[in-house]
N, C-alpha and C positions, 0 to 999 in steps of 0.2 A: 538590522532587523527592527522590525517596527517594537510598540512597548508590548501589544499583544503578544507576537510572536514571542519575546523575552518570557512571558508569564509563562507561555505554553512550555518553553523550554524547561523554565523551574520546574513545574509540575511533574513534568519528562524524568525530571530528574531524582524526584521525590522518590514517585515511582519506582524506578531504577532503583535507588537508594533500599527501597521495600523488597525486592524482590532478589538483590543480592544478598539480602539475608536466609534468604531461603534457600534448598536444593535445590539445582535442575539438570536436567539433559543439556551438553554441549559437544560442538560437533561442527563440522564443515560442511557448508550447502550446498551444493552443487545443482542450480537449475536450468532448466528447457522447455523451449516449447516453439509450434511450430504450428501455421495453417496450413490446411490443406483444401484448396480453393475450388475444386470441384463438390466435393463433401460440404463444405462452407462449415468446418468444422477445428477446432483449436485442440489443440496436445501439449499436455505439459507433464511434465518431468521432473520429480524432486530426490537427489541423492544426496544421501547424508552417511560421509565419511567420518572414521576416528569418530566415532562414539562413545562417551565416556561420562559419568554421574558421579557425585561427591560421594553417595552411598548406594547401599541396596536397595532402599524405597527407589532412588534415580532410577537403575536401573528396570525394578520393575514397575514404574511406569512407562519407560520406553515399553519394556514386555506388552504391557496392554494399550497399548496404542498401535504397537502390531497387532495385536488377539484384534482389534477395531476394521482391521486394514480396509475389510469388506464394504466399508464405509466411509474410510476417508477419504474426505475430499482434499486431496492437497498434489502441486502447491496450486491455491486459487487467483494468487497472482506470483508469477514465476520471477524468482530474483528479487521479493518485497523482504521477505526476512534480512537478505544483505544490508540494503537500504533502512529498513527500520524496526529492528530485531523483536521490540518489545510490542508490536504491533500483530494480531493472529492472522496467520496466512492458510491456515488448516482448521478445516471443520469438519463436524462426525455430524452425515446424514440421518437423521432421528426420525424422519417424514418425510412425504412426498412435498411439505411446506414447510416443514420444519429443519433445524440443525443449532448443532453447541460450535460457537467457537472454541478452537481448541489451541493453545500455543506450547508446543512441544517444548520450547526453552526455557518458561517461564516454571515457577513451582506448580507441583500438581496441583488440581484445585479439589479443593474439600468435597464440592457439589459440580454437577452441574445443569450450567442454567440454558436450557433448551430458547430459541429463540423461532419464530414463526416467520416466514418471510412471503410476502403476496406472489409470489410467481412457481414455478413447479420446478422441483430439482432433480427427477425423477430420471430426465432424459441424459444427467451428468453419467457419462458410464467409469463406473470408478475401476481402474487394473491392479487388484491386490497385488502387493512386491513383496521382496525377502529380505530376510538379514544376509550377509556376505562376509568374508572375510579378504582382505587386501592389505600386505605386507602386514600380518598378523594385527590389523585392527577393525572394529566392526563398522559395517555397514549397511544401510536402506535405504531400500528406492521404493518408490510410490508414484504411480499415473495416471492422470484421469484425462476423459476426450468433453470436450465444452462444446455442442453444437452451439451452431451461432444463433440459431431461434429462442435459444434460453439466455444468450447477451442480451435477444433484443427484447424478453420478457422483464430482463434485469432494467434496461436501458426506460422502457418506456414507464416502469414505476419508478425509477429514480427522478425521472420526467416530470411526472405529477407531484412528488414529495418537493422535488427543489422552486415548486412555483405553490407559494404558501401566502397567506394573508399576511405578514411579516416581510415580505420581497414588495408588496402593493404598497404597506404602508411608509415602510421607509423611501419606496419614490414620492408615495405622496406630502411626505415631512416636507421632501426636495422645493416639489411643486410648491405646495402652500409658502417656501420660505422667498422663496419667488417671488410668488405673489403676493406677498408682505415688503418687498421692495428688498429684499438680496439680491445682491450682487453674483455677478457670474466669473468664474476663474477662466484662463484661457489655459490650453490644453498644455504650453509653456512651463506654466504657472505650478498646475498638477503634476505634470512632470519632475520638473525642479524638486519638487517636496517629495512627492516619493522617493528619488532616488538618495534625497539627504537626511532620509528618514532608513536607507539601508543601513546599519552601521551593525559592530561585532560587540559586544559587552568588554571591556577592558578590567574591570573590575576597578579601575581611578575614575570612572565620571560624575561630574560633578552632579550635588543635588537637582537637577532640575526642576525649571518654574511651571508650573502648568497651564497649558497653552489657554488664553481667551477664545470665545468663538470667531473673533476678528481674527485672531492670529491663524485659525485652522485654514488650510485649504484643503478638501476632499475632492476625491474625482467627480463626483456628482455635481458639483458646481460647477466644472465645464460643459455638462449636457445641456445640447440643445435641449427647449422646452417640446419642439418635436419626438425628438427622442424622448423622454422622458413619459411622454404621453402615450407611444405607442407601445414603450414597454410594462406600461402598465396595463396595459387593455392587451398585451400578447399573454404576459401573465393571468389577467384574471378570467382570459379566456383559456388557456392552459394549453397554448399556441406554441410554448417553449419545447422543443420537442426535441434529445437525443435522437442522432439516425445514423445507422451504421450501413457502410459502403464496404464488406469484406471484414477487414482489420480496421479501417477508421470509424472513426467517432464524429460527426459533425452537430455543430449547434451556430443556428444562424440566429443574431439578434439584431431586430429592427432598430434602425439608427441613421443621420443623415451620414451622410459623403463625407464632412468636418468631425460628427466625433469617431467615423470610425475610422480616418487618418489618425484623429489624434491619439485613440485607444491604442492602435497600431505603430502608434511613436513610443508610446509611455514602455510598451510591452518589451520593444527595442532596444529602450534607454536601460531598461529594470533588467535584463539578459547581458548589458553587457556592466551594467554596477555589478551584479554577482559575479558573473566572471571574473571582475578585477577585484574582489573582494575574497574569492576564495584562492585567488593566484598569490594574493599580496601576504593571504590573513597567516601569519606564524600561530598553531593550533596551542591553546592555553583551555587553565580546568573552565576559566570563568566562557569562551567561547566554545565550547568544541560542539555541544549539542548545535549549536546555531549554525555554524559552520556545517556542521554532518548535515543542516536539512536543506541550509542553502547549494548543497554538492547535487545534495536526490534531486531538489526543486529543478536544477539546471539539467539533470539528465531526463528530467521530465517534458520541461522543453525543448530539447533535443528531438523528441516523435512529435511536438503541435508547430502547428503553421495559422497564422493572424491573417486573416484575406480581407481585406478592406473593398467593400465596392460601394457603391450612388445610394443605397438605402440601406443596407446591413457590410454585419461585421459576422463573417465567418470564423468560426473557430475548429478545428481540427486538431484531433489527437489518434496516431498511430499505434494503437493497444500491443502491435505485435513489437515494433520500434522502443516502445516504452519497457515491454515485459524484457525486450533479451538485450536492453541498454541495461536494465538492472542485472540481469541473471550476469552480464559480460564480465562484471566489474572483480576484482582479483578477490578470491573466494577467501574470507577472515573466520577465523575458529567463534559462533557463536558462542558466547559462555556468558551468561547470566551475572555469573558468580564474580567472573576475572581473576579466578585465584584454581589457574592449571594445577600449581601442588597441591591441592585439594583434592583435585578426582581420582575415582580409582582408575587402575592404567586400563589401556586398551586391551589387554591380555585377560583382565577381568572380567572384561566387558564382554567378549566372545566365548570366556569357561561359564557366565552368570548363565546366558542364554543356552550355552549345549547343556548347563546342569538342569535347565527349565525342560528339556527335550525340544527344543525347537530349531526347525530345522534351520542351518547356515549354509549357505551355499560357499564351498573353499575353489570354486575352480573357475566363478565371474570378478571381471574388474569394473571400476567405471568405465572404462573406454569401452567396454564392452558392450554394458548395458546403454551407453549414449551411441554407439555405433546399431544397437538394434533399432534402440528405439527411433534414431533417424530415416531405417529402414522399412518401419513397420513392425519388427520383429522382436517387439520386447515382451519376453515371455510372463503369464503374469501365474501368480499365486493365491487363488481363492480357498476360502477355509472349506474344509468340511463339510464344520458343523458354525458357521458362523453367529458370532454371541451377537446377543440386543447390544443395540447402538448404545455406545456409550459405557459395557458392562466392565465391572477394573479400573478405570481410568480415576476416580476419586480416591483419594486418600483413606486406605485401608481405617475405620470408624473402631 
């Protein structure tokens, strides 16, 4: 991993470190999801078995995150909690524009903090679910349907955000160092150094020196000055544009026939360094975060395809490939905390809620509810008298 990647990992860990101090909810994910290609319409699926909380506040905030159900959006990306737990995969619709990230495993939060997003959420139809009981321990499921016009509401502002005066100027450094008599890398060259810039923390390595600008090679030194120019003028005309075909994702950038071979090489070479790096790497405290994102990274590319043609470099990513590459992977007890003798038992966890009066279904299983839901036929549970977005969920003041 590169020194960046390394820092983010610290941080990762800080994190972690903070929030294993606190309660949470833990539990087993179980996700799905599925298009439906005449509807041009996404279905996802999230069930959470053996549910279980270090105390009673745990528990009643699982309580009010069901009282929410009416609202939650979850999961928003099916099988991302597996991949990377500490990251929110659940939000409570608050507005037609609005919504709180929410992360069920994480401590409750004191507040929370309402977040406005430029496209309309409205059309997410959310399927309230229930609690369940299965070989006496608790469970919940939650589903919502993603038409695809609201990916592509997603897709075309993320469009405009990712083409920023920031992406112009860092080509322009490029150009100008160019034009100042910099030399150019060849696509070899860039190569080579990515891949000997993947490596895992060992926690023996030595002080390193810090690199000169002679000693750097960056990809951007291998760009043609063609390239270079046209992706500057595709950005600052905001030409970069997500476009989605069903379930994929496509994004074309202008570039000659040479760099987007060689892009197409580099991408190749860096897919099979991880590979041999997470086959080889024996898991330690000093790597394991690195390793866990270089596992997700690779199942990421698993659903993208690199299409190299005469003037652009096609990039493709399979949303639906990607969601049930993550949901597939063998389902691990989310726990925050990592200390199971901690929570109260499963047994608790099904008397907490009958003592709350809330209803448990004793006669659905998972297989159940994934055999409706594959069908169509996943029955859903709307409140009542459904509470404002968000009511409970904050840490009783």
């Amino acid at each position: 991993m590169t020194l960046r990647l390394r820092r983010m990992a610290a941080i990762f860990a800080l994190v972690l470190v903070a929030l294993t101090l606190a309660t949470c909810i833990s539990a087993e994910q179980h996700d799905y999801v599925t298009y439906d290609a005449n509807k041009d319409e996404f279905q996802m699926l999230m069930v959470m078995t053996d549910i279980r909380g270090k105390d009673a506040d745990d528990l009643d905030y699982m309580l009010a995150v069901y009282k929410n159900r009416d609202h939650l959006i979850a999961p928003a990306l099916p099988g991302g909690a597996n991949a990377l737990a500490l990251v929110p995969y659940t939000f409570l619709r608050t507005g037609e524009k609005q919504m709180v990230a929410l992360n069920i495993y994480a401590s409750r939060p004191s507040e929370l903090e309402k977040t406005d997003v430029p496209f309309s959420l409205s059309n997410i139809q959310v399927h309230p679910g229930t609690f369940f009981v299965q070989d006496k321990k608790l469970g919940f499921y939650q589903s919502i349907t993603v038409p695809g016009a609201t990916v592509d509401a997603a897709l075309a502002e993320i469009s405009k955000a990712m083409q920023d005066e920031d992406m112009v100027k860092n080509i322009q450094t490029e150009i100008d160092r160019r034009n100042a008599g910099g030399k150019m890398a060849t696509w070899e060259q860039v190569t080579a150094e990515a891949v000997k810039q993947m490596v895992f923390p060992t926690g023996t390595e030595p002080a390193s020196q810090p690199a000169t600008q002679a000693d750097q090679v960056e990809p951007q030194f291998a760009l043609d000055m063609e390239t270079l120019n046209n992706l500057k003028q595709a950005i600052a005309d905001k030409k970069l544009l997500l476009k989605r075909n069903k379930t994929a994702i496509t994004l074309a950038l202008p570039m000659t026939a040479r760099d987007a071979a060689g892009l197409a090489g580099m991408y190749k070479a860096a897919i099979a360094r991880g590979q041999e790096l997470v086959k080889t790497t024996k898991e330690t405290e000093e790597n394991s975060q690195d390793l866990h994102m270089a596992k997700t990274a690779l199942q990421v590319t698993e659903a993208m395809t690199i299409t190299p043609a005469d003037k652009s470099l096609t990039l493709s990513l399979d949303l639906l490939q990607m969601a049930q590459g993550f949901a597939s992977k063998p389902v691990e007890r989310i726990d925050m905390n990592d200390k199971d003798g901690d929570k109260t038992s499963s047994a608790d966890a099904v008397k907490y809620m009958q003592d709350h009066k809330v209803a448990v279904d004793q006669t659905i299983t998972l297989e159940q509810i994934v055999k409706d839901f594959n069908a169509g036929k996943l029955k859903s549970y709307p409140s009542d008298k459904p509470v404002t977005p968000g009511e409970g969920i904050p840490t009783p003041k």
